[in-house]
GULOLO-408347 format. One line per 10 residues: number of its first residue (from 1); for each residue y, z, x of N, C-alpha, C, CB. Coordinates in steps of 0.02 Angstrom, whole numbers. Last residue first. Glycine has a CB too. Example, Ala and Ser with C-alpha at 12.3 -4.5 7.8 and 13.67 -1.06 7.14 Angstrom:
BEGIN
2) -112 354 642 -53 357 684 2 394 645 -30 286 704; -284 390 660 -225 390 615 -165 390 660 -224 452 565
END
This chain:
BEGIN
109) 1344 647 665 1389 674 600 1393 720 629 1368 684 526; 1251 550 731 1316 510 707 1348 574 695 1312 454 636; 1141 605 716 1180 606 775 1233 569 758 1149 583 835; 1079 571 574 1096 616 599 1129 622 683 1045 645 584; 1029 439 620 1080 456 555 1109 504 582 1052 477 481; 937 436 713 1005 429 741 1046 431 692 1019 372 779; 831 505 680 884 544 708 939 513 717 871 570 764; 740 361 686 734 427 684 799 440 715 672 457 717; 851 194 681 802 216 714 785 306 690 824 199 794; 918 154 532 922 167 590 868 193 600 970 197 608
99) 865 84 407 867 33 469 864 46 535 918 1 470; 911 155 297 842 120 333 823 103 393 831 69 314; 1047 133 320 1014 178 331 939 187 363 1021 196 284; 1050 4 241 1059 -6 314 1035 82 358 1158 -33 326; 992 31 133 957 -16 182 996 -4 221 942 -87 173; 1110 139 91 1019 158 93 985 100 147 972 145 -3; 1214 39 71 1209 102 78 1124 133 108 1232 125 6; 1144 -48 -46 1186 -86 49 1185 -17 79 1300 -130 53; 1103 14 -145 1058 -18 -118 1076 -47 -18 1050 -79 -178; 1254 67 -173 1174 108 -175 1133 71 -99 1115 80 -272
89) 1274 -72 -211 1321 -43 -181 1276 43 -125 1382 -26 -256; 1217 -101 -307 1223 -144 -268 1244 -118 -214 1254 -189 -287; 1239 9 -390 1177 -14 -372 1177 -37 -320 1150 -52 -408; 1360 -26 -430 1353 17 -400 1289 14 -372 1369 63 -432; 1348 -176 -517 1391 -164 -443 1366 -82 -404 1493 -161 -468; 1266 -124 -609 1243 -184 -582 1284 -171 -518 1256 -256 -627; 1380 -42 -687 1304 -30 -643 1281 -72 -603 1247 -25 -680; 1472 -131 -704 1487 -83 -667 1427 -48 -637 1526 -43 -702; 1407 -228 -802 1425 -259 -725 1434 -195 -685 1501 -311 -719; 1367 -147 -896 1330 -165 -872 1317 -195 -789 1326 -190 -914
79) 1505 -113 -944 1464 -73 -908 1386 -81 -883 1468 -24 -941; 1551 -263 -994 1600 -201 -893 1533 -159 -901 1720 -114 -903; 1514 -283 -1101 1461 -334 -1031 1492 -273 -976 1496 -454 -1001; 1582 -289 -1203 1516 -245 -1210 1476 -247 -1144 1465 -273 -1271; 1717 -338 -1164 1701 -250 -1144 1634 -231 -1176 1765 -189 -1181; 1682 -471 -1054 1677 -439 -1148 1660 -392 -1130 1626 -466 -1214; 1785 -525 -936 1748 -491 -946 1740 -462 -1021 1758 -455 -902; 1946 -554 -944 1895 -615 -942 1825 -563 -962 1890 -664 -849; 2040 -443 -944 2045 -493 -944 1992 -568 -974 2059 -483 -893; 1961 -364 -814 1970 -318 -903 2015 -379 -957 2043 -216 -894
69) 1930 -439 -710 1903 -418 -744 1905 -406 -834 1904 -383 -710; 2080 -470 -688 2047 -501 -700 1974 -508 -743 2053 -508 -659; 2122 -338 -638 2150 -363 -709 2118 -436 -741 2234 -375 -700; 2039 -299 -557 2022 -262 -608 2066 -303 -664 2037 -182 -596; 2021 -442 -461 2040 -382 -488 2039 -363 -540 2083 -371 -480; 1944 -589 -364 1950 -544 -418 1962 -482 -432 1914 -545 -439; 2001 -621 -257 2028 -663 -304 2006 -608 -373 1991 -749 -299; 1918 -554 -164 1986 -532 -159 2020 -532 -218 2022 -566 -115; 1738 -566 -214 1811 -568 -175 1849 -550 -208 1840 -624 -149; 1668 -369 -264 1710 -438 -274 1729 -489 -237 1759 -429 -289
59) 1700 -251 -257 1640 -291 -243 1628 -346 -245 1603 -281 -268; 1813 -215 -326 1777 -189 -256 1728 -226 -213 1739 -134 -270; 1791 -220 -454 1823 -269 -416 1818 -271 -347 1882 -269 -429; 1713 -124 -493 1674 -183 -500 1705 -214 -458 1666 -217 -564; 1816 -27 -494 1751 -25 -457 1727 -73 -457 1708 12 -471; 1908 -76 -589 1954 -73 -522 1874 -66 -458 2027 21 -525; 1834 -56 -700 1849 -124 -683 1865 -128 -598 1914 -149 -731; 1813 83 -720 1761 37 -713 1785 -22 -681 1730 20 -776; 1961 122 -751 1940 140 -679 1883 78 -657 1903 227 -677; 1991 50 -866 2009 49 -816 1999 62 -717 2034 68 -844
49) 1892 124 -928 1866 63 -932 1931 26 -870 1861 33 -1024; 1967 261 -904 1898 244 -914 1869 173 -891 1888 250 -984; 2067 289 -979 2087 256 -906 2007 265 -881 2159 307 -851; 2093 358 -1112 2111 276 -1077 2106 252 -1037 2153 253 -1070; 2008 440 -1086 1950 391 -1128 1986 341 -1089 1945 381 -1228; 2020 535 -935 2029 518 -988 2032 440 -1016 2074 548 -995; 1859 585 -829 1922 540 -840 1938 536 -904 1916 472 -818; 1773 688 -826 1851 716 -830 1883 666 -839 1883 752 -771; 1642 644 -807 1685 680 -884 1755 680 -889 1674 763 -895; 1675 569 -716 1640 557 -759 1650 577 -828 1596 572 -739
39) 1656 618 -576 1719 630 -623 1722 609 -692 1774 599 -597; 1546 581 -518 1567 645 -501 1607 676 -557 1605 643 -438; 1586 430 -518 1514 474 -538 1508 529 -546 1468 475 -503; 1675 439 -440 1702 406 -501 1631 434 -552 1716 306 -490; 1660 464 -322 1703 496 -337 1706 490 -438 1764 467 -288; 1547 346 -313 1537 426 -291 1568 494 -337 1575 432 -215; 1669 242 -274 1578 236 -349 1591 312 -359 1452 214 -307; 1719 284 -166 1756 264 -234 1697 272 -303 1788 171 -226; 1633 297 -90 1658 338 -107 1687 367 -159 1676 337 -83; 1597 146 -63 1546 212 -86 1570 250 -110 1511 249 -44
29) 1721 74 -34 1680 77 -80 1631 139 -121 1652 38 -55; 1746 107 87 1762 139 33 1748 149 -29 1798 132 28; 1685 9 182 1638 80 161 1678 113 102 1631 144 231; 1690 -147 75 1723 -88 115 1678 -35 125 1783 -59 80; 1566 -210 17 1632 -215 2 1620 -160 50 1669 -214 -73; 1478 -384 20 1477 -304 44 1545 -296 54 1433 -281 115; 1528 -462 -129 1512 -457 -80 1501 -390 -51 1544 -490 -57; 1433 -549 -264 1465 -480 -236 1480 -510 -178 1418 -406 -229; 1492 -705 -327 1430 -684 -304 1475 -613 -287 1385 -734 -237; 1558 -829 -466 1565 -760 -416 1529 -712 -400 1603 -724 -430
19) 1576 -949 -532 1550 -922 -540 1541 -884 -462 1513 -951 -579; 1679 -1032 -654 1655 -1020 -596 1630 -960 -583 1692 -1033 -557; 1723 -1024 -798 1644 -1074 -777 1642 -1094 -700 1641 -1163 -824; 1798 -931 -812 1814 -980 -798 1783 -1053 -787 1834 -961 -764; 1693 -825 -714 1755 -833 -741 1790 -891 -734 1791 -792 -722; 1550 -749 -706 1574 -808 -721 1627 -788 -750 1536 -853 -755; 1441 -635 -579 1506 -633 -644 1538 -715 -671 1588 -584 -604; 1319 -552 -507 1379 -614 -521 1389 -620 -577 1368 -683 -502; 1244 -443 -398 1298 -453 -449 1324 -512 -466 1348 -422 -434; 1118 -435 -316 1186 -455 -296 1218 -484 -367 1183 -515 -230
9) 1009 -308 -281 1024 -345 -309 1097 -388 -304 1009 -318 -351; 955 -270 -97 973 -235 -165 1025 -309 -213 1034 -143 -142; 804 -312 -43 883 -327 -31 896 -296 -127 909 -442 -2; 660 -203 -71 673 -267 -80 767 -250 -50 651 -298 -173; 552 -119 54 613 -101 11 650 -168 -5 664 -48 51; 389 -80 70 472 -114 101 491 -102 39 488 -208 134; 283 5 98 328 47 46 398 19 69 321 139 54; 116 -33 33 154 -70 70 224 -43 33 133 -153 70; -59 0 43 0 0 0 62 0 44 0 61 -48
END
């Protein structure tokens, strides 16, 4: 039994009838997901689907922002994309982890 680990999924979005792959976004990224996972309850309702968008865009190219998103995107589809992105995001996080040799995670910190 064999315990590889597939490439973590890669997000795409159509806007416009073009069509937009993730990319590996910033380390800030993580943080940003993290922070936003953490806070969950506390954001208020309005700035909710706001925040979602500004995370998805993260992941993004450049060309696409949260106003783009909340814009073009059917608010039944952002929280599907917003998972789909964190995941993604998870998954770049963890494989490259993977990757390092014993201990050397830990000697970094």
């Amino acid at each position: 039994m064999t315990n590889k680990k597939t490439a973590p999924v890669v997000p795409e979005l159509v806007i416009n009838q073009k069509k937009y792959k993730a990319v590996p976004p910033k380390a800030r990224a993580w943080r940003d997901f993290i922070t936003f996972e953490e806070d969950v309850e506390r954001i208020p309702a309005k700035d909710f689907m706001d925040r979602m968008a500004a995370l998805i865009a993260e992941v993004f190219p450049e060309e696409i922002t949260s106003d783009v998103i909340l814009d073009n995107i059917p608010i039944n589809e952002i929280k599907k994309l917003y998972r789909d992105s964190f995941r993604y995001v998870i998954g770049l996080v963890y494989g490259k982890l993977e990757q390092l040799p014993n201990g050397e995670a830990g000697a970094a910190e």
